[in-house]
DRENDOSE-564738 format. One record per atom (N, C-alpha, C): x, y, z. Coordinates in steps of 0.2 Angstrom, whole numbers, plus 5000, padded with zeros to 4 digits. Example, Ala and Ser with C-alpha at 12.3 -4.5 7.8 and 13.67 -1.06 7.14 Angstrom:
506649725039506249785039506649845039506449895035506849955036506450005039
***
This chain:
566653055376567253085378567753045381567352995383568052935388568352905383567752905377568152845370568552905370568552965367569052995362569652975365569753015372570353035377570652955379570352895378570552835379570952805373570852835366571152825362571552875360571452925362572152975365572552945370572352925375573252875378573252815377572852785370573252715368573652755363573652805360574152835357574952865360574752875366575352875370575752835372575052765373575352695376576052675372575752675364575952645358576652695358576752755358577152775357577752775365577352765369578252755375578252705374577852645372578152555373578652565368578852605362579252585357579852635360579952665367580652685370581052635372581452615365582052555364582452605363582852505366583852525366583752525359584552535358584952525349585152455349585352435341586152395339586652455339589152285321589652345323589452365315589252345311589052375305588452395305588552445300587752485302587252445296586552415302586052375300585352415296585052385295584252425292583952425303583552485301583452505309583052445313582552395311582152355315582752305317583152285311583752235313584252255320584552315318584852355323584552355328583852395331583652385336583552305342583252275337583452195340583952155339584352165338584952145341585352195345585152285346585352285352584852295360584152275358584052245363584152185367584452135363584752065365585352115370585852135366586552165370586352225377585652255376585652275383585452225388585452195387585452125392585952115396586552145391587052115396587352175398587152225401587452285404587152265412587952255415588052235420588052315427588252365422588152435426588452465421587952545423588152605420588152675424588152715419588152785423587452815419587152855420586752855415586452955418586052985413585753055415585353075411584653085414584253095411583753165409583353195406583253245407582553255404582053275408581453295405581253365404580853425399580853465400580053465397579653515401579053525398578953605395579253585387579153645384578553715384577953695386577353695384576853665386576153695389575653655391575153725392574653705389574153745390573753705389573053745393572253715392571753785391571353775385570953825383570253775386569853815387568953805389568853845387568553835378568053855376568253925375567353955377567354035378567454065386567654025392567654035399568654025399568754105403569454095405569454065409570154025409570554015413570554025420570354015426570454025431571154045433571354065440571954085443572254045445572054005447572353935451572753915446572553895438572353865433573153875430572853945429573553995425574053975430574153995437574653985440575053915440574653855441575153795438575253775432574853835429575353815421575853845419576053895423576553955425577253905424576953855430577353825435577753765431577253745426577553695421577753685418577453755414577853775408578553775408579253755405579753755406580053715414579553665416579853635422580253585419580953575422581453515420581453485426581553405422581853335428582353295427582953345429583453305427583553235433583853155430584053115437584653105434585353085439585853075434586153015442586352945439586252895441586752845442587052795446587252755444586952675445587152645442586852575443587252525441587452465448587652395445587052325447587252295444586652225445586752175450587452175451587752125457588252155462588152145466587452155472587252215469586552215469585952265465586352335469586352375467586352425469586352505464585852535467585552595463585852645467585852705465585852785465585652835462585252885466585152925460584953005461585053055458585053125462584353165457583853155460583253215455583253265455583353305451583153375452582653405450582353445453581653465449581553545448581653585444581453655444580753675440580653715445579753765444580053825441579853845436579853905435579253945435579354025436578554045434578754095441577954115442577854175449578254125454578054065454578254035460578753995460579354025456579953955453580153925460580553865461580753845467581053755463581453775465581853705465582053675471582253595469582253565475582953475473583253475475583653405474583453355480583253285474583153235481583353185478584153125482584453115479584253035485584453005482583952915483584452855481584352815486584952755487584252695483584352645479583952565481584452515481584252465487584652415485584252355487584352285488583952215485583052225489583452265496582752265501582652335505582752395504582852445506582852495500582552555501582552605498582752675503583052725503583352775504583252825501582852875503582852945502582852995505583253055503583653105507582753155507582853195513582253215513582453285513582353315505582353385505582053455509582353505509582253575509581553575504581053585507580553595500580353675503580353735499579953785499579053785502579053815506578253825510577953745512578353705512578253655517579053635523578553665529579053675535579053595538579753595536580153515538580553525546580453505549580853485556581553485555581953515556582753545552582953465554582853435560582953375561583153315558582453335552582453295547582753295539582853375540582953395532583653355532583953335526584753305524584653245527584353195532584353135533584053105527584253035526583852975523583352965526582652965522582152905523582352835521582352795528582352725527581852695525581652665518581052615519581152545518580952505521581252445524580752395518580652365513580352345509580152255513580552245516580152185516579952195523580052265528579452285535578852295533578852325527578352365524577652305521577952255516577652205515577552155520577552135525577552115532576952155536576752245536576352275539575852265535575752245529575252255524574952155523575452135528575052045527575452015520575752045517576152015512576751995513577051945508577851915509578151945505578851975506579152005503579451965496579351985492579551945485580151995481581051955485581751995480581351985473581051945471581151935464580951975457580452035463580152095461580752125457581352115462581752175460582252155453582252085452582652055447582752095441583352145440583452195435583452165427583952095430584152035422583352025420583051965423582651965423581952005418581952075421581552125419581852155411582552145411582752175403582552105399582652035403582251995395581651975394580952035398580552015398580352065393580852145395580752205389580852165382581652115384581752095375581252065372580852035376580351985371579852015371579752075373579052125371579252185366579952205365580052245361580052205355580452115355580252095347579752095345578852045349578652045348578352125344578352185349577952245346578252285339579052265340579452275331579152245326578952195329578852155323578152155318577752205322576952195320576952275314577552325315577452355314577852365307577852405302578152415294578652455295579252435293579952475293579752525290579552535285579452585281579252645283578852605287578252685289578352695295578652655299578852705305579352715309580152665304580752655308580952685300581752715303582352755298582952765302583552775298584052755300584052855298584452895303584452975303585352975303585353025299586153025297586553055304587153025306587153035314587353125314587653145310587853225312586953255312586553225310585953265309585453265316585753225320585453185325585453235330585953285331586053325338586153305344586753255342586853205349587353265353587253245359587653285365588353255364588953345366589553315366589753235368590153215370590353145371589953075369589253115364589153035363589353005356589652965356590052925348589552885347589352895341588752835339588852835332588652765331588952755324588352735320587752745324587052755320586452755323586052795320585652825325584752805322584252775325583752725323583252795325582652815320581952865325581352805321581052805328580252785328579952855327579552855322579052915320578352885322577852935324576952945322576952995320576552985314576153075313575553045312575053105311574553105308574353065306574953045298574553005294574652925296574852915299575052825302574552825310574552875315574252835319573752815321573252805317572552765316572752695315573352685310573352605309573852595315574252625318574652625323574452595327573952645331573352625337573052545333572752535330572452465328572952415328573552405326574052375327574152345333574352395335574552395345574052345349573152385347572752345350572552275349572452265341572352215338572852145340573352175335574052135334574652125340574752175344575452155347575052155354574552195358574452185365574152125368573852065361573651995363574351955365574751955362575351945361575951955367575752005369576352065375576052015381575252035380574851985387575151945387575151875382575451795382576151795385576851835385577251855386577251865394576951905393576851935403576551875408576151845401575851785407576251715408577051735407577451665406577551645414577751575415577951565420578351595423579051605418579551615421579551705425579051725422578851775425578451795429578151755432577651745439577851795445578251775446578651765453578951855454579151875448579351945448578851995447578451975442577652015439577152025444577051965447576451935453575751985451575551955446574951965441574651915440573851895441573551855442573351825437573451755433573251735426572751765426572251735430571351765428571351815424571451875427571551945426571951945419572451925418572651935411572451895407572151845407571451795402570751845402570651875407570051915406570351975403570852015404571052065401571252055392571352005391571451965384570851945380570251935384569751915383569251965379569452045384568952105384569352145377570152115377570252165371570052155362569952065363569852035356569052045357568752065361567952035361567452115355567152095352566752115345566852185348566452195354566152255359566752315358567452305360568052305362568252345353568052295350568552335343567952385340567352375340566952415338566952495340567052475347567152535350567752605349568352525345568952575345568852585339568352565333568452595326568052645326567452665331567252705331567652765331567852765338568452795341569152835335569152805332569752805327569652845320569152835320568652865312568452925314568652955319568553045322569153055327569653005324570253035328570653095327570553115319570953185318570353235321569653235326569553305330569653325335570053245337570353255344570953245348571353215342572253205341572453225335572953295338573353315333574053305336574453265330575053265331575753325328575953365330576253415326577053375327577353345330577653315330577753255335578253195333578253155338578853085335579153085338579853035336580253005342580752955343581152915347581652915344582052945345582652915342583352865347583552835344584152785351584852795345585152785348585852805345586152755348586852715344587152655346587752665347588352655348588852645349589252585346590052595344590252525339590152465344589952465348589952405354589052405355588752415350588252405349587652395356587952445359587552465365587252555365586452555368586352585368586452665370586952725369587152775371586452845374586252825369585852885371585052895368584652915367583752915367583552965371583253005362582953065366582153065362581953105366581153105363580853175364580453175358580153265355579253225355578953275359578453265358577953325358577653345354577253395354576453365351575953365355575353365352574753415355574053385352573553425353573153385354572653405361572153335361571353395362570953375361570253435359569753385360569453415363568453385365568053445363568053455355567553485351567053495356566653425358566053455361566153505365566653515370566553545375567253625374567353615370567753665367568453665372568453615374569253615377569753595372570253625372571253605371571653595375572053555374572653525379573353515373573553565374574253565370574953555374575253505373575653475376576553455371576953505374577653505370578253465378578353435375579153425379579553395377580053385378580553345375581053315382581553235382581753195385582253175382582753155386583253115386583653065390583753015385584252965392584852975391585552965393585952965394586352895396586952845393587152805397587952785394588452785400589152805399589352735404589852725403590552695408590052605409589852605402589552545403590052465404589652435410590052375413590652385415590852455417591352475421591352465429591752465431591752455440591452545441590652525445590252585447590652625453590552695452590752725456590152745459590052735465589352765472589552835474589352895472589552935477589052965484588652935484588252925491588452875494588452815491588352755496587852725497587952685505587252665507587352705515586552745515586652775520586652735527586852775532586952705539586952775546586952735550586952775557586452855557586952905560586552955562586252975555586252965548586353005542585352955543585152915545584552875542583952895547583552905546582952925549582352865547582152825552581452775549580952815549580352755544579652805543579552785550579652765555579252755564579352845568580252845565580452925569580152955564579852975558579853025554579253035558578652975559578052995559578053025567578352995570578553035578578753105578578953135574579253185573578753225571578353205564577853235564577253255570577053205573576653185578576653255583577353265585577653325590577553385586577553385581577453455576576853465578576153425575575453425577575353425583575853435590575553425594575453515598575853555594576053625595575453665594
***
């Protein structure tokens, strides 16, 4: 059961690591994407909105129903959305960004929690949550979290270099070439005619690249990933220049290297792979990224509906959502509309846990 369900989210694995940017002439898709993951490198700030929805989620057991508990968070799922809509510039680092999250079902309830980062501090506003009683005290202030007090209580030194945004996009670049490259244009990348695409009002794209899995491809897919590109991704992550930001132990990535090439390792997964259609079905599954004549990434949405099944035990897990990113006003002078919170508006985790304290003490 571990093997199927493990070869079930190296299915997943393989399918979020290919959520790439785009590529002024329209290219064949692998070309286009890698040269516009070189040019996301240089987005120095954007506006961005994102949106996740879970169409659908059920889990059957066999010939035993469903529990009540069971049914009720599924209630609660079914149709739950996360929208974030965000601003970001790179110098001086600073983030914004507002979630929102809606439950629908017997118990819908929604909730907005809108969140500051910057080089050494994080900030979040401490919502209204429905049937958890908050200290009115506290609800609408920031949580302050103090990143380098924090790593300081735990015996560690605070490392800015975690946060290197530059940095982190060309460690994405050289793992998105690497992983394009192991894979057949043909069979999994295409160029979608752009009216056919369903892009949202405002976005002008002048060509729009999908990564597809079905069925018929993800067996060699998963073997690729494992075989071919994750020895490779490792080597990459294990560079110097990335140390200092990753803080990942060689060892651990030579022994993690070690265990994926070794006979044990691949036996297991051709096992695994040769009864994959009785326990991954994919009804569908695609990426699409759409470009812009400034050969910057606009926009990236994702459809995924599948079906995962443990025959033996007569369970189903059927799984629909769809996503999207959104990205505008790129390397424009950001506009912040929170800020960075200060004074009476910031609340520490010291007063928070105080606060609690006197709650428990009633």
């Amino acid at each position: 059961m571990f093997k199927k369900w493990g070869i079930s989210a190296a299915a997943l694995l393989l399918t979020a690591a290919v959520i790439l940017p785009a590529c002024s002439s329209k290219q064949e898709p692998k070309e286009a994407l890698k040269a516009a993951a070189t040019k996301a490198t240089t987005m120095t700030s954007y506006e961005m909105k994102s949106k996740f929805v879970m169409n659908n989620l059920t889990i059957e057991e066999g010939a035993s129903a469903t529990d009540g508990m069971t049914t009720q968070i599924l209630s609660m799922l079914k149709n739950a959305e996360i929208t974030v809509d965000g601003v970001y510039q790179a110098k001086p680092m600073q983030t914004e960004a507002t979630m929102v999250l809606n439950l629908k079902g017997d118990m819908a309830m929604s909730f907005t929690v809108p969140m500051v980062i910057t080089p050494e501090k994080v900030f979040i506003k401490i919502p209204s949550i429905p049937f958890v009683p908050l200290p009115e005290t506290l609800v609408g202030k920031f949580l302050e979290l103090d990143l380098k007090a924090l790593a300081e209580q735990e015996g560690t030194e605070f490392n800015p270099a975690t946060l290197d945004t530059q940095k982190a996009q060309k460690l994405s670049n050289e793992v998105l070439d690497t992983l394009m490259a192991e894979y057949d244009e043909a069979k999994y990348f295409k160029n979608i005619d752009v009216k056919d695409a369903k892009l949202p009002e405002g976005v002008d794209a002048k060509q729009v690249i999908q990564f597809q899995v079905t069925n018929v491809n993800i067996k060699e897919a998963i073997t690729i990933l494992v075989n071919d590109a994750l020895p490779k991704i490792i080597d990459i992550v294990g560079k110097e220049e990335y140390k200092d930001m990753l803080q990942i132990d060689a060892a651990d990535l030579a022994k993690a290297k070690t265990e994926l090439q070794s006979g044990e390792t691949r036996a297991e997964m051709d096992k695994g792979l040769a009864d994959l259609g009785k326990y991954l079905t994919i009804n569908q599954f695609h990426f699409n990224t759409a470009i812009n004549k400034d050969d910057f990434p606009i926009y990236q949405d994702l459809v995924m509906d599948i079906k995962v099944s443990d025959p033996e035990q007569g369970t189903n897990v059927g799984i629909s959502m769809t996503g999207s990113n959104q990205y505008s006003k790129i390397n424009e002078k950001p506009v912040f509309k929170i800020g960075i919170p200060q004074g009476d508006d910031v609340v520490t985790m010291e007063e928070l846990q105080e606060q609690f304290g006197v709650m428990g003490s009633y």
